[in-house]
C-alpha positions in Angstrom: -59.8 58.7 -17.0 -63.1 58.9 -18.6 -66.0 56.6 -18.6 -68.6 56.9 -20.8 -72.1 55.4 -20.4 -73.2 52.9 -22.7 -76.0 54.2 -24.6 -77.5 52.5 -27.2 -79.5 53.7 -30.5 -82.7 52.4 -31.6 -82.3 50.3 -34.4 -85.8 51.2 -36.7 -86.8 48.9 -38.9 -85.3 49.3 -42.7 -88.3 49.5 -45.6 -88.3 46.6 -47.8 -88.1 47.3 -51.8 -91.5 49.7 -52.3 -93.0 50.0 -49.2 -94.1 47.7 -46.1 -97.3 45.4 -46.1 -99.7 44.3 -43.8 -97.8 41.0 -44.1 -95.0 42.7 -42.9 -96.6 43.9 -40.0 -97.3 40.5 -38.4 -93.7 39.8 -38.8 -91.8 42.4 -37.6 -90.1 42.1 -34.2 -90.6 44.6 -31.5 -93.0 46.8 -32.9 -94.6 49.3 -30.0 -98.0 48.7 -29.7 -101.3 50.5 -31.6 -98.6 50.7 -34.5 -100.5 51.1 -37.7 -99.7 50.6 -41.8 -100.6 53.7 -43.6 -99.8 53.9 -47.5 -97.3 51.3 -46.8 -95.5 53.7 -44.2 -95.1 52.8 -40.3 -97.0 55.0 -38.2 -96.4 54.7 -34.3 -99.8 55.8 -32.3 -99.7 57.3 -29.1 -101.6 55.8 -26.5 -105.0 56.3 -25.5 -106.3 59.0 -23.5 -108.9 58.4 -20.2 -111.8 60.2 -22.5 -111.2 57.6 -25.7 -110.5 54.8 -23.6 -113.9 55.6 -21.5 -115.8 56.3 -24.9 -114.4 52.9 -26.2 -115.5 51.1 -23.1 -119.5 53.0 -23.4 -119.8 51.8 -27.1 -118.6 48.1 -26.5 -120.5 47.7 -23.6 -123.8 49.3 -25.6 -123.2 47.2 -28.6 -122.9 43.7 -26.1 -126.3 44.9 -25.1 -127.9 45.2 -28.6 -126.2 42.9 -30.4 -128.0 39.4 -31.5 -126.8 36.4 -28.9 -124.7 34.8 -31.7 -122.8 37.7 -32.7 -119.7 38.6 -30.4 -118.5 42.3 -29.9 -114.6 42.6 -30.1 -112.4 46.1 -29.3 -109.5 46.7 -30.6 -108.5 45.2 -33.6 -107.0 45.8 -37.3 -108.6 45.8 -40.5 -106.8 45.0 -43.6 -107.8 47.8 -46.2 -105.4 47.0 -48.4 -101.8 45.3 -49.0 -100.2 48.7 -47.6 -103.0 50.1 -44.6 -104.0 48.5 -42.1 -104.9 51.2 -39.5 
């Protein structure tokens, strides 16, 4: 008798009608993270290395130190370009 390991396929999510939207984005279950909208299309971004992680980390750090007291420096965030990108 054979036993076979149970092995299960990644179920990717299905495009709606024309392409996905930033909408879209915020609702979709079990996305990996640093996944990005471009031209409506999922794109699944590797993660960062040690030498954009460290240059990340110089440039927050520099703009905290210039920035005006009532302005607050975030990392790591979306912008909405449009209804289909949001890198």
């Amino acid at each position: 008798m054979r036993v076979r390991p149970e092995t299960s396929t990644p179920t990717w999510p299905t495009p709606p009608e024309g392409s996905w939207t930033a909408d879209d984005l915020d609702r979709l279950p079990n996305l990996p993270p640093h996944t990005e909208l471009i031209d409506g299309s999922l794109v699944f971004v590797s993660p960062q290395t040690l030498f954009h992680s460290r240059a990340v980390t110089f440039f927050e750090r520099r703009l905290e130190s210039l920035a005006p007291e009532e302005l607050e420096v975030i990392r790591e965030f979306t912008i909405d370009i449009d209804r289909q990108n949001r890198p």
